[in-house]
Structure formats: C-alpha cells, structure tokens
Legacy VTK file of the C-alpha trace (Angstrom):
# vtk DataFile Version 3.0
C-alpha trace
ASCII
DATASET POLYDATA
POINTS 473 float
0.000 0.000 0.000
2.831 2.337 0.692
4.219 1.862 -2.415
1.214 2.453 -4.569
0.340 5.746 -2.412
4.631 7.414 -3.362
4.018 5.826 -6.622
0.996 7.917 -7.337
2.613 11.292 -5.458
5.536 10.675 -6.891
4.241 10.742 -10.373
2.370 14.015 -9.789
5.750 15.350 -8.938
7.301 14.525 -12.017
4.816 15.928 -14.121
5.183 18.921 -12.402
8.514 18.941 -13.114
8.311 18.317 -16.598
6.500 21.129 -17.565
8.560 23.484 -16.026
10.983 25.205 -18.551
14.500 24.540 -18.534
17.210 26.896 -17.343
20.343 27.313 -18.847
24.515 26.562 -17.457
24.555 30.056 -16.123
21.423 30.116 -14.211
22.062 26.387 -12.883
25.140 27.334 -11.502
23.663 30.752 -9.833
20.930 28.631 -7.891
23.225 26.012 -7.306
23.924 27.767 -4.368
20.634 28.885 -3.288
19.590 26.968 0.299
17.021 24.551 0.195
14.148 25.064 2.897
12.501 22.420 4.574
9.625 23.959 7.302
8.049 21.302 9.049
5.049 22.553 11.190
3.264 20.558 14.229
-0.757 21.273 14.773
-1.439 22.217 18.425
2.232 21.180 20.090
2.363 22.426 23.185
5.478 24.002 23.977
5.917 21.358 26.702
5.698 18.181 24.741
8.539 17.173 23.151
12.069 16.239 25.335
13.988 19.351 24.826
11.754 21.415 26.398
11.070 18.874 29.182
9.270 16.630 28.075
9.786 13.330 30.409
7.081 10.768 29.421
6.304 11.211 26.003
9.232 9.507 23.319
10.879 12.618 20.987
14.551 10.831 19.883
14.838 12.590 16.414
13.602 16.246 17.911
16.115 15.546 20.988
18.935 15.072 18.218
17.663 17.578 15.939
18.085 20.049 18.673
21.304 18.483 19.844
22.506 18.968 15.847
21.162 22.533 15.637
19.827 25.520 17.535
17.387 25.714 20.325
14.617 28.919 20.644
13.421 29.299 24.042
11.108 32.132 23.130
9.871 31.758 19.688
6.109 32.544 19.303
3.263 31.364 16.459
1.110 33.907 15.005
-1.629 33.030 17.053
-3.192 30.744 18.915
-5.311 28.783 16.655
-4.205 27.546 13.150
-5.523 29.806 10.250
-4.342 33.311 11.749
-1.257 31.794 13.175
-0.679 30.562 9.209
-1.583 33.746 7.456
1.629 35.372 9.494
3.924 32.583 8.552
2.945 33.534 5.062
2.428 36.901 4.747
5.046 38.183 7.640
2.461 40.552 9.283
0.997 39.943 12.717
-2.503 39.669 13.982
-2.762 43.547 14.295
-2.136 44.109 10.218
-2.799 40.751 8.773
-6.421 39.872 6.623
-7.195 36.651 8.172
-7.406 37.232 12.314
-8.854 33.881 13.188
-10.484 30.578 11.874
-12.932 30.733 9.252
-13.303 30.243 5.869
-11.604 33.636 4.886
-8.908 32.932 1.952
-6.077 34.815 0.928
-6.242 37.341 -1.583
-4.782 37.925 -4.547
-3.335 41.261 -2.991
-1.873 39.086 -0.328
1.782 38.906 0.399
3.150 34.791 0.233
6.270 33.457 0.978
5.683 30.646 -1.213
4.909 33.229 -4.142
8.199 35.438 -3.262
10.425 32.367 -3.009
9.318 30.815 -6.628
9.627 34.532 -7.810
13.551 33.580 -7.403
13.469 30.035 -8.648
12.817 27.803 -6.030
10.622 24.815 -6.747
7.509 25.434 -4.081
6.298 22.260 -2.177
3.134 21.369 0.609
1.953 18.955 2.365
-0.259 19.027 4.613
-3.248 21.682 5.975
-3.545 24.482 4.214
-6.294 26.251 5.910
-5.985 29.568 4.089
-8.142 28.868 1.034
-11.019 26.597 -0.222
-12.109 25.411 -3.824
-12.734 28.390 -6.059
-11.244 30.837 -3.749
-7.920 33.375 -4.305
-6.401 31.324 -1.446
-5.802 27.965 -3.072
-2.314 26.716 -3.215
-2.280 26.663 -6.707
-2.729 31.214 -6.824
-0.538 31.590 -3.558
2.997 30.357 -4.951
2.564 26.383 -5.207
4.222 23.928 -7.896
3.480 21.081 -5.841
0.634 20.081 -3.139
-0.896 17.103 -1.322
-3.166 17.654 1.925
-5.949 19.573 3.462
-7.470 22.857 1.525
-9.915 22.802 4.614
-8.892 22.919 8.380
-11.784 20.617 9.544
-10.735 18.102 7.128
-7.467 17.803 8.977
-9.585 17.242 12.709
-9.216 13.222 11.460
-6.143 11.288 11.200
-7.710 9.189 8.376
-9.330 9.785 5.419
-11.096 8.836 2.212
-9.724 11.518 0.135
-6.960 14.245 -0.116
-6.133 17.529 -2.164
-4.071 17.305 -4.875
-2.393 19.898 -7.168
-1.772 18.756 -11.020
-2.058 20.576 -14.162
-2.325 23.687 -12.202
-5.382 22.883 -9.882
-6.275 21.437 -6.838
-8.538 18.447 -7.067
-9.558 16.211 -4.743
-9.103 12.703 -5.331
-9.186 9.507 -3.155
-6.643 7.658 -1.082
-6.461 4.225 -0.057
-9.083 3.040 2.341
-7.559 3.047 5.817
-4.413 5.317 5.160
-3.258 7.565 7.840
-3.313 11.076 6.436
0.216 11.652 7.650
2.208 9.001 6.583
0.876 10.064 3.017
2.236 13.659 3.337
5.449 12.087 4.907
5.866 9.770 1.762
5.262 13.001 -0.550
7.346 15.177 1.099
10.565 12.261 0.840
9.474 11.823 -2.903
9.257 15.851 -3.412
13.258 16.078 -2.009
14.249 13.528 -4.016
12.927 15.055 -7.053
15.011 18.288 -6.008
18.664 17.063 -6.270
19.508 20.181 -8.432
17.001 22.662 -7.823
16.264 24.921 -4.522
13.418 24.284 -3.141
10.934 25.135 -0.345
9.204 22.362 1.166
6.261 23.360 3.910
5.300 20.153 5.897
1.848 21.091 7.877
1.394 17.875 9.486
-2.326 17.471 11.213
-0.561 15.974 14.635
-1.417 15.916 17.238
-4.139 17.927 16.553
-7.708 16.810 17.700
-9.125 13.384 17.460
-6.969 10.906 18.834
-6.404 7.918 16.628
-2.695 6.997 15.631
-1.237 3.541 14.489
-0.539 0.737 16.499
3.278 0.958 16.215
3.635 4.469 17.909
0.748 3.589 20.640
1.904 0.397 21.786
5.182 1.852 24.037
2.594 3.548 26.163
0.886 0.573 26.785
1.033 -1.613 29.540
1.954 -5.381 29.065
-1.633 -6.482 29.863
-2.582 -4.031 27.232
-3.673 -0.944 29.134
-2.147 2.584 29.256
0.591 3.465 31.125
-0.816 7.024 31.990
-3.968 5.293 33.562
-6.497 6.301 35.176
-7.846 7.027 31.935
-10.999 8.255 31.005
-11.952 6.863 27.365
-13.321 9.405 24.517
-16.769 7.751 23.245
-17.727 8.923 19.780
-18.939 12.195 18.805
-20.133 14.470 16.301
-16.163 14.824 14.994
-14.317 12.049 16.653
-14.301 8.333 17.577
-13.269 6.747 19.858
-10.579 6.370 21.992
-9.609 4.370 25.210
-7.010 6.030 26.308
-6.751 10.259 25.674
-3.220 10.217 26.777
-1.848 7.643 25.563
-2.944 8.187 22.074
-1.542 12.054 22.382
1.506 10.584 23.509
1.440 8.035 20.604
0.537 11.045 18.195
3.747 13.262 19.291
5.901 10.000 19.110
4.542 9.564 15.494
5.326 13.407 14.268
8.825 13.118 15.764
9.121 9.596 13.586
8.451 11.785 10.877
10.551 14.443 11.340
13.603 11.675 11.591
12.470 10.169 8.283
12.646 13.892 6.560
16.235 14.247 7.955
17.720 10.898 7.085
16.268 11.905 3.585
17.957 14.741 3.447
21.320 13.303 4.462
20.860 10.183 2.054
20.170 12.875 -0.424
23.657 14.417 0.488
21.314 17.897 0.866
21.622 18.391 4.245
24.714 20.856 4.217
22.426 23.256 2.014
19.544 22.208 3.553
17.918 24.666 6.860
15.478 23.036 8.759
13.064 24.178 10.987
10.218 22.295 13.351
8.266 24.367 14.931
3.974 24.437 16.515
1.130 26.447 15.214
-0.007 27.293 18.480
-0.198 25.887 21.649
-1.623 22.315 22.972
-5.288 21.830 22.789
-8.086 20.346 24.846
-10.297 18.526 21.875
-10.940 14.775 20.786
-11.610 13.594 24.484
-8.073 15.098 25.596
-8.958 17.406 28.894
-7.465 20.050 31.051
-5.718 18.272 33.689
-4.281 15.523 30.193
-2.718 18.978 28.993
-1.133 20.291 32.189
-1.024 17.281 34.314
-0.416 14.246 32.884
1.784 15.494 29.775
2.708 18.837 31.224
2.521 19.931 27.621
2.784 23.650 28.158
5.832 23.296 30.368
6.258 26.122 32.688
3.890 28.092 30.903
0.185 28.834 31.623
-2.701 28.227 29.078
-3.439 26.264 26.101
-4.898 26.950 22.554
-7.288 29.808 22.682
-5.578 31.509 25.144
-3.261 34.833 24.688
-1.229 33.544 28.021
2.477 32.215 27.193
0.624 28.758 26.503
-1.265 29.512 23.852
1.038 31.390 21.152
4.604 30.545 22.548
5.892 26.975 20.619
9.042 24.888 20.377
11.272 26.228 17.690
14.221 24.630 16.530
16.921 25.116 14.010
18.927 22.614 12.271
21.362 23.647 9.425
24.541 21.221 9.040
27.871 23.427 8.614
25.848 26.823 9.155
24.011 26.471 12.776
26.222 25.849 15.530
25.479 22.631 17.183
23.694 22.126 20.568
22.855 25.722 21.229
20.057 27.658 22.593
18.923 30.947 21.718
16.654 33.544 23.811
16.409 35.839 20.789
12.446 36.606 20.825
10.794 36.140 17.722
7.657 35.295 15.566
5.658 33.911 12.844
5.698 36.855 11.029
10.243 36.697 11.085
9.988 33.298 8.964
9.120 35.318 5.919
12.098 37.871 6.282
14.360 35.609 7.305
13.871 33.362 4.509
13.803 35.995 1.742
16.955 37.005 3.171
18.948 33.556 2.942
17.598 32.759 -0.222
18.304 36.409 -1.959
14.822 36.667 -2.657
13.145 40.012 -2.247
10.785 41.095 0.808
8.107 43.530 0.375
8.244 46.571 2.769
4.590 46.196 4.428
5.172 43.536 6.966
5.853 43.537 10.474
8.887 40.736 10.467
12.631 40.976 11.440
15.165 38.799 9.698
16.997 36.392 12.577
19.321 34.488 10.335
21.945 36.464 12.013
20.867 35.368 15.554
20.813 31.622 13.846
23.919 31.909 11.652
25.215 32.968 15.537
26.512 36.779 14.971
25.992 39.213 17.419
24.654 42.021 15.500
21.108 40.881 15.500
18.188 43.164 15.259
15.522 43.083 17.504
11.720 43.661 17.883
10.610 46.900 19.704
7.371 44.956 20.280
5.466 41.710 19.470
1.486 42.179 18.993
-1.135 39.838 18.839
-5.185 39.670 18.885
-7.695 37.185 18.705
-11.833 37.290 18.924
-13.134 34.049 19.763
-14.830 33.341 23.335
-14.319 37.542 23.963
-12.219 39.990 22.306
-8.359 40.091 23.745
-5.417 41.465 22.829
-1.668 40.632 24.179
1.606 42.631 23.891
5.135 41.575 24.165
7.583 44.197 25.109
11.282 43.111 26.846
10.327 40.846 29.667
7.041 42.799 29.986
3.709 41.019 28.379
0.314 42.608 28.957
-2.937 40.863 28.255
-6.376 43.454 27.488
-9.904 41.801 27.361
-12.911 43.101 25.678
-16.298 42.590 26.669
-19.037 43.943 24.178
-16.256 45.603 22.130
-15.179 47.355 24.989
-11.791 47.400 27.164
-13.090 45.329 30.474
-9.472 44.486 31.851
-5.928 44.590 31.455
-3.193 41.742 33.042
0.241 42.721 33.308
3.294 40.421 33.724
7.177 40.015 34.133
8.249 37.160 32.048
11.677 37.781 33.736
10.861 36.305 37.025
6.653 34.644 36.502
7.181 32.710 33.127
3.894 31.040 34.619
2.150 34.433 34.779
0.387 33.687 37.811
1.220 36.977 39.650
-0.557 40.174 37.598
1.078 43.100 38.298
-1.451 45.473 36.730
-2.462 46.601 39.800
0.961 48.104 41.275
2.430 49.515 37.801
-0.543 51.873 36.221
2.003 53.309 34.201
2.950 50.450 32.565
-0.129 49.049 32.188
-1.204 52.569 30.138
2.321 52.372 28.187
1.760 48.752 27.028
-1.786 49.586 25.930
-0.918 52.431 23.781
1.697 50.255 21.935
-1.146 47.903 21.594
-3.239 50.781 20.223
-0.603 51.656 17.645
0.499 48.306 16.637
-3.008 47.455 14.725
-5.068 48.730 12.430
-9.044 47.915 12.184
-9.371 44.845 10.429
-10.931 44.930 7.392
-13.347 41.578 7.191
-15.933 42.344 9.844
-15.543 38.473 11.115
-13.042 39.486 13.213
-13.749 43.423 14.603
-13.230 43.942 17.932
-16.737 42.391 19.532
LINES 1 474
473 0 1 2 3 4 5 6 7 8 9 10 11 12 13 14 15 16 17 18 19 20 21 22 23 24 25 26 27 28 29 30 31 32 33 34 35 36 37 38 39 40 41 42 43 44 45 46 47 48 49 50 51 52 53 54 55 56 57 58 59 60 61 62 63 64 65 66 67 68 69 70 71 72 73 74 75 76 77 78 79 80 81 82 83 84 85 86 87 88 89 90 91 92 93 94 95 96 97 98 99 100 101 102 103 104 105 106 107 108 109 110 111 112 113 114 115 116 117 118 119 120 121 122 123 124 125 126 127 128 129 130 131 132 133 134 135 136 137 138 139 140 141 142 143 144 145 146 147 148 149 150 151 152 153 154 155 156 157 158 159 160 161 162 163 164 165 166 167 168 169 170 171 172 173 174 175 176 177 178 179 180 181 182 183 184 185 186 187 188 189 190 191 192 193 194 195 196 197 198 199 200 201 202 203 204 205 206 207 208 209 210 211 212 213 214 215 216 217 218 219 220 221 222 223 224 225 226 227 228 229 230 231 232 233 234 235 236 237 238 239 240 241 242 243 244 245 246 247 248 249 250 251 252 253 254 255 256 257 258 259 260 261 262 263 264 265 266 267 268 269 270 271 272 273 274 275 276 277 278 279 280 281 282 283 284 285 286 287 288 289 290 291 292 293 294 295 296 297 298 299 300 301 302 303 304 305 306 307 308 309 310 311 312 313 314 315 316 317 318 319 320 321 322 323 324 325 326 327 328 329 330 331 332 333 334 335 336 337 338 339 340 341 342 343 344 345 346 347 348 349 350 351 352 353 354 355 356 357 358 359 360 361 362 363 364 365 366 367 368 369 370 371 372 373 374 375 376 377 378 379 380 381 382 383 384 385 386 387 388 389 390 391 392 393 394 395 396 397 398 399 400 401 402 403 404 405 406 407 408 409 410 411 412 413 414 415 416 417 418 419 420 421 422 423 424 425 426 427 428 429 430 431 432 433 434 435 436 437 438 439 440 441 442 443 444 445 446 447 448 449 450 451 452 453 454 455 456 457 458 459 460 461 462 463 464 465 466 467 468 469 470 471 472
C-alpha cells in the first residue's frame, strides 16, 4: 500500500517537473547555491511536549537530536493561537494587528496578499506542501495553486485535517487542486510524509521550499498501532492510567485512552521528522539544507483530551500557563528549533524573541529573494547563523476574537494581556516574564504606568481589520 500511495505522489511530482521550462549553465550554476528550505510545522504542540523542552514521558529521539545537531529557541512565538491566523503570518510576515485573516474561518487569501511561497518561486525555487492548508477553499484566491505552489498534497480545509484518516486528499496537477481519493484506511500523515521524501528527491539540483503542515497531534486521537503500543502496559492498558476513554462524537471516535494516544501522536510526528532528515542526508542535501520544526499554536483540549491531560499528565505547556485559545504564554509561545549542518552551531540555545511573522524575512533574506516593505517581520538568520549584530523587535502584537475579544503585547520581559467585553476594554493583566514565566502573579495593579504604556503600543500596533468576522466584539 505504501508503495502504490509514493508511486501515485511521486508521479504528480514529475509531471510537475516536466512542464517546467528549462534553465540554462549560467542560471544552474547561480541557484546552485541557493539553500534549500525544509519547514516542518506541528498542529497544536504544546510548547511542553517534546524532550527538549522537558518533556519526560512522552518519546521525541529525532527532535532531541535535531536540537542536539542545531539551535534551540526558548522564546519563539506562532502567530496566534489557533491555526488559520497563526498561518496567514507565517505567510504573509504581518501579525494579527495588520494581517487579513485574524482567526479561523473560511476567509482565503487574496490575490493582494503577500506569500512566501509566491516570493520564493519569484527567485526560482521549486515550491512544495503537504499538509493543511487552511488559508483557502475550492474556487477561492487562497488555493495553493494562486498563492505560490508547484506542488501540493493535503488539506485545503482545516476541519478536514480534525481526522487522522481519510477517504480523500487535495491534490495539485495541471495547475489545480482536485480532490481525489486515497487508499481506504491510510493515515493522512504518513501520506504527506511519503510526498514530502518523494518531493526532495525530485530536487537534487534545484532549490526548493518544502512546507510540511502535518495534522498531529491535533484533535481526534487515533494513531497507528506501532507508535501507541510503548505507552501501553503489558496487559494491554495505558501506562498514563487512570484514563478516562473518549466515546464517539459528532467529529471524533473513539478512543480508550486520551493520553496515551496524544503521547502516541507526538511519538509519530517526531518519527516523521527523523524520516525527513535521514532523507535529506541520504540525499547528500543536508549541508544546504535549513530546517526548521516548529507548533502552530499551543496544545489543545479537543478529541476527548482534557485540562488536567494537557497540564497534568503530559505537562505539555511546560512552565507556561494556558493552552490553545488563550493569549497567556501557553497559547502562542511553541518549540522552535533550528537545524542547518555546517551553518548552525550545534547544541545551542537561543533567547532571541521572535515570531511567525520573522519566517518570511528571514527566509527571503537567505535565499536572496526580495521582501516587500509592508510587513511587520525581522530577519533572525543572524541570531541563527550565531553573529551578534542581530536586530531586535521593539514589540510583538497579537489579537484574537473568539470566546471575547483580547489582545496581548510583548515588550522586553514585559507582556500585557487586554480583554474586551461587548467591544469594549473590560481588563488589562500585566506580567514580568523575567521572574513569573507562569504568569500567575498580575502586576497590573501596582504599575498603572505600565499598564497605560503597554496599551498604547497595543493601540498603535493594529489597524481595524478589514473583514468584519473578526472586529473587535
């Protein structure tokens, strides 16, 4: 079954590259120096769940070595914290304040949208995805095949990646996506895994970006055998018992044991990830090759997973407080690592403090391609490349609407949350990251003045958005 599934990807990929028009000696050799790109992007990771960030029960060898092999971020946020606005920053650089899309939704990119795929193929690099997409449907400007794509396989809708199987999957050839059927019983993710091997080895003399938006461990809890059974018991049941089994729902089926299949979900991902870098090594790629794994957001409670699975069983938001949903530390800030063989410094750790909306800079800036002036990112390939004269971020802004209006602010070690209530300032928390990375002691209280400073950044960070889905409520 495996076979037939790269066979078919695999072909699509070649008859990609077929009809792409060939370059002559001089224009070989120029991109023949060019970086590849490989971004490979967890859904709902808690910052907490994987062994370099503390992770004690849950199995992470390739991330431990990946991290061991490359660069460490200790305070690297998403865009925000859900998947379709954290998304739209990776792609368009801008945060939350300035971008189009502000939260979930079926709101698609427009044509007057800045992509990073787009800029990067601008400069010859073969674009590839798989994965969720999330920022476009069918008939829409968002598609991957009008927002820089040569090559995709995955999700065009965010609730189709809620289940780790499925009947069907999205598939761009001849210049549109079209969905088309997969073998009964596949796991979605071991299909994008095969495609994205098959799409590097197509790429031995070409630059390329590949995007890997896997759908783990996001929502319903259902994983194969193989990566569930070393969190079972020898009698069969789960080592994190008591457990409290999911029963089926209007989204999910299922599941025995919550945490043993989240466990068995993070395991898979990081089985994954190793897969991508041997690839890349077999390939003989990997000294031109950066790679980055990083979260959309924070953990989530969904699929029969609960609170005290998040923060007690897995700890999977570490130190930090909050999960998805939330503007606390817990909800936006993610795992980030940095692997580059030759160019990152091995077994380091950086407390530079950067975004989703610094991918696109940074990339346009290793690659030579060129970065429009309208977004709100700050190149940190010097901070990664390990030189000192790195620029910095004044501020870091985000917003989000759902469950009340709320706003949070990043300035130095200072991070102020504001909540609305019937479009309407109700409250403002202030913290010192410096000393209460938990943020369990607000400060708002004893430092009015800083409180007022924080939320006039806030005030002249963003600008009203423009789809009335997500106005200030």
């Amino acid at each position: 079954m495996k076979l037939l599934i790269s066979s078919l990807f695999f072909l699509c990929i070649l008859l990609i590259s077929s009809c792409r028009t060939a370059v002559g000696e001089n224009e070989k050799d120029a991109v023949s120096a060019k970086p590849n790109i490989v971004f490979i992007l967890a859904d709902d990771m808690g910052y907490g769940d994987i062994a370099p960030y503390g992770q004690t029960s849950i199995r992470t060898p390739h991330l431990t070595k990946m991290a061991e092999q490359g660069r460490r971020y200790t305070q690297f946020y998403a865009g925000s914290t859900v998947c379709a606005p954290s998304r739209a920053a990776l792609m368009t650089g801008q945060h939350t304040g300035h971008t189009y899309i502000r939260g979930n939704g079926e709101v698609p990119l427009r044509p007057t949208d800045t992509s990073l795929a787009k800029l990067l193929q601008q400069n010859g690099y073969r674009t590839g995805m798989v994965g969720k997409w999330g920022l476009g449907l069918e008939g829409t400007t968002g598609v991957p095949e009008k927002q820089g794509w040569d090559f995709f396989t995955g999700h065009l809708h965010h609730l189709e990646g809620h289940k780790q199987q499925a009947d069907s999957l999205w598939r761009l050839a001849n210049g549109k996506s079209t969905k088309v059927p997969v073998p009964a019983g596949s796991f979605v993710n071991d299909i994008f895994t095969e495609d994205a091997l098959a799409f590097i080895e197509e790429q031995k003399s070409n630059p390329f970006f590949l995007y890997v938006s896997y759908t783990l461990p996001h929502a319903e809890l259902k994983v194969q055998d193989k990566y569930l059974q070393p969190y079972l018991t020898d009698d069969g049941g789960s080592i994190f018992a008591p457990e409290v089994a999911q029963k089926p729902g209007q989204w999910y089926g299922p599941q025995p044991y919550p945490k043993a299949a989240y466990a068995a979900m993070v395991t898979a991902l990081d089985d994954y990830v190793g897969q991508i870098m041997q690839k890349l090594k077999e390939q003989g790629l990997a000294e031109n090759t950066l790679v980055i794994f990083t979260s959309d957001n924070g953990t989530h409670v969904e699929g029969g997973r609960t609170l005290a699975d998040a923060m007690e069983a897995h700890q999977s938001s570490g130190p930090l407080r909050g999960v998805k949903r939330d503007l606390y530390e817990g909800g936006i800030r993610v795992p980030f690592i940095a692997y580059w063989d030759g160019k990152i410094k091995p077994g380091t750790t950086s407390h530079h403090i950067g975004a989703f909306w610094d991918i696109l800079p940074t990339f346009t800036q290793l690659t030579g391609s060129k970065a429009p002036e309208a977004i709100d990112g700050v190149s940190f390939a010097a901070d990664m490349l390990g030189k000192k004269e790195q620029k910095r971020h004044e501020a870091l802004y985000w917003e989000f609407g759902e469950g009340g209006f709320k706003q949070a602010i990043r300035k130095g070690n200072w991070k102020a949350i504001r909540f609305y209530k019937n479009g309407q300032p109700l409250r403002t928390e202030l913290y010192n990251l410096s000393t209460d990375i938990g943020e369990q002691n607000n400060l708002a209280t004893a430092n009015p003045e800083k409180v007022k400073e924080l939320e006039q950044v806030m005030d002249k960070m963003r600008t009203p958005a423009e789809n009335p889905q997500f106005q200030i409520k």
